[in-house]
C-alpha angles and dihedrals in degrees: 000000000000096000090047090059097040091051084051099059089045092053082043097054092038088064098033087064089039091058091041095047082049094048101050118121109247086242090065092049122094090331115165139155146209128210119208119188098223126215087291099070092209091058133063149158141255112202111199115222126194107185087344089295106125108253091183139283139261115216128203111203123192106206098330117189124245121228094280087053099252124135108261097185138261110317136188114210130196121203122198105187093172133065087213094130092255122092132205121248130200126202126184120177133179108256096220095063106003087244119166113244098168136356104184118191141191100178109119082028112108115232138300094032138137130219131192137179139169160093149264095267116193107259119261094032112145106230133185124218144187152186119224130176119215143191123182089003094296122116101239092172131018132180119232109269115276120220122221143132132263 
């Protein structure tokens, strides 16, 4: 009788991870990232990877210049390079308090599209920033949080 049973939650629980490895969103599956610092060195990139197929990249720049080569601020910039119905979020927040100095989003956007938000940031100041990627406004994979300056 104990072996039977035994036997029988095995079988349970063998199922159980086969349904739930089936029903995982293809965001959840075999999702990585790769962060690159970019010329700046207080800017970089997080490129985004689904079954090491690129999804889009976030990018983190510290004081960019606009076309007439002035400096525009510190942006955050999210790329989505699939119409696959999720979108690619950037976040980037000041160390010091966790506040949120820029969240740019390409969900609703159709693909390719590019998204970026921010502010002037004092210089010096020590940011944290971050790629997601999102489906139905909720945040199904996130990297680890990159440190940099403004």
């Amino acid at each position: 009788m104990k072996i039977r049973s035994k036997f029988g939650a095995a079988l349970t629980a063998g199922v159980t991870a086969v349904i739930t490895l089936a029903m995982a969103s293809p965001a959840s599956a075999a999702n990585s990232y790769k962060q690159t610092d970019l010329k700046n060195t207080d800017s970089g990139l997080i490129t985004l990877y689904e079954n090491r197929k690129p999804m889009g990249q976030v990018r983190w720049n510290s004081d960019p210049f606009d076309w007439s080569g002035h400096i525009s601020g510190d942006h955050i910039y999210a790329e989505d390079t699939r119409s696959d119905g999720y979108g690619i979020l950037g976040d980037v927040r000041r160390v010091s308090d966790n506040k949120l100095l820029g969240r740019a989003s390409t969900w609703g956007q159709p693909a390719p599209s590019t998204v970026k938000d921010g502010e002037n940031v004092d210089e010096g100041t020590r940011i944290k920033y971050r790629a997601c990627v999102v489906h139905n406004h909720v945040m199904q994979y996130c990297s680890q949080w990159f440190f940099d300056r403004a």
